[in-house]
C-alpha positions as CSV (number, residue, x, y, z in Angstrom):
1,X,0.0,0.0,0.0
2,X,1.4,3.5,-0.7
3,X,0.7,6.4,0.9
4,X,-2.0,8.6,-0.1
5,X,-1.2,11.9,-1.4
6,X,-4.5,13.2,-2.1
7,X,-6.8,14.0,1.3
8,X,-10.5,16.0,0.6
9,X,-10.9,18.4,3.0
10,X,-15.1,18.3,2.5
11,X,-17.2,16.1,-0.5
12,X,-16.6,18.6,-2.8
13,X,-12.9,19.8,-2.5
14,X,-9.5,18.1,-3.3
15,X,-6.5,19.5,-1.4
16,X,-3.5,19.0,-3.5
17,X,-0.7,17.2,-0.8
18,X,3.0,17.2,-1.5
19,X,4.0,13.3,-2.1
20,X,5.4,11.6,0.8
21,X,9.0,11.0,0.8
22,X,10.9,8.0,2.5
23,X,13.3,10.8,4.7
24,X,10.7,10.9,7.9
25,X,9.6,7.6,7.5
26,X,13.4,6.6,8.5
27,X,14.1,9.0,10.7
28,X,11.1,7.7,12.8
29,X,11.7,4.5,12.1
30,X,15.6,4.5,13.5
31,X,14.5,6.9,16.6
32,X,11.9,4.4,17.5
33,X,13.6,1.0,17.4
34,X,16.5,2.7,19.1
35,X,14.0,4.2,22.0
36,X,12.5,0.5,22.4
37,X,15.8,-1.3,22.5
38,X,16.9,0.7,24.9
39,X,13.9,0.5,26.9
40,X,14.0,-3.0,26.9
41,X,17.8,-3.0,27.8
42,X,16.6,-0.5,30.3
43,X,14.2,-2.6,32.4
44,X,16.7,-5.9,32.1
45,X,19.1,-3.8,33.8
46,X,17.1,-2.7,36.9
47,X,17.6,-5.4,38.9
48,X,20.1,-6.2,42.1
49,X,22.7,-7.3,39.9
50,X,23.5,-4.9,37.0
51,X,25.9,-4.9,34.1
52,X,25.6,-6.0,30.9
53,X,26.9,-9.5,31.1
54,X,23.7,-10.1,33.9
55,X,21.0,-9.7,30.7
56,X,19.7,-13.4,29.6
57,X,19.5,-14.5,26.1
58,X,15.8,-14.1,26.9
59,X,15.9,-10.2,28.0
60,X,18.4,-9.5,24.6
61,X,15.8,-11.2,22.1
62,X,13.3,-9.0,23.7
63,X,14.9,-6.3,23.1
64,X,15.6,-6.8,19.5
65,X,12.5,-7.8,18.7
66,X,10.5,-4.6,20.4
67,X,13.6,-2.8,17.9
68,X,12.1,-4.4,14.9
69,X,8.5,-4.2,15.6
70,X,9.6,-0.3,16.3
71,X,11.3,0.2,13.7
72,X,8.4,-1.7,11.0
73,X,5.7,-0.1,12.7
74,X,7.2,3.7,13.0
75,X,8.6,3.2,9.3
76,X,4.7,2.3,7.8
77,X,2.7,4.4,9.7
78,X,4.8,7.5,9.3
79,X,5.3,6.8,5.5
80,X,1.5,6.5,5.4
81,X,1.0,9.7,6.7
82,X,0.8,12.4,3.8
83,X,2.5,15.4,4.0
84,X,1.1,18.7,4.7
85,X,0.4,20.6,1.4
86,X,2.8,23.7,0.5
């Protein structure tokens, strides 16, 4: 599905929209899966014993998939968003 670039503002009327680029569809994506691995890294770490080397295999698969379900849904619904007309 691509995004659409065409939104009527009533029944009758058809703004014109700018087409959406790829840039801020990125740049959300990238922001978001590095907020939600971090957050997931985030939590692993808040117990008694921290560190790095105290996060299970378990904990780091969580927290690369939350990345990737960031990243896929940021990228999609940002890129489906149309840009604001000129």
């Amino acid at each position: 599905m691509s995004a659409p670039i065409h939104v009527p503002r009533t029944a009758n009327e058809h703004a014109a929209s700018t087409p959406t680029t790829a840039a801020k569809a990125w740049a959300a994506a990238l922001f978001s899966a590095v907020l939600a691995f971090l957050s997931s890294l985030l939590t692993a770490l808040g117990g008694a014993d921290t560190g790095f080397d105290s996060i299970t295999a378990g904990q780091w698969l969580t927290a690369v998939i939350a990345a990737l379900v960031a990243f896929g849904g940021a990228a999609g619904l940002t890129y489906y968003v149309p840009n604001k007309p000129r």
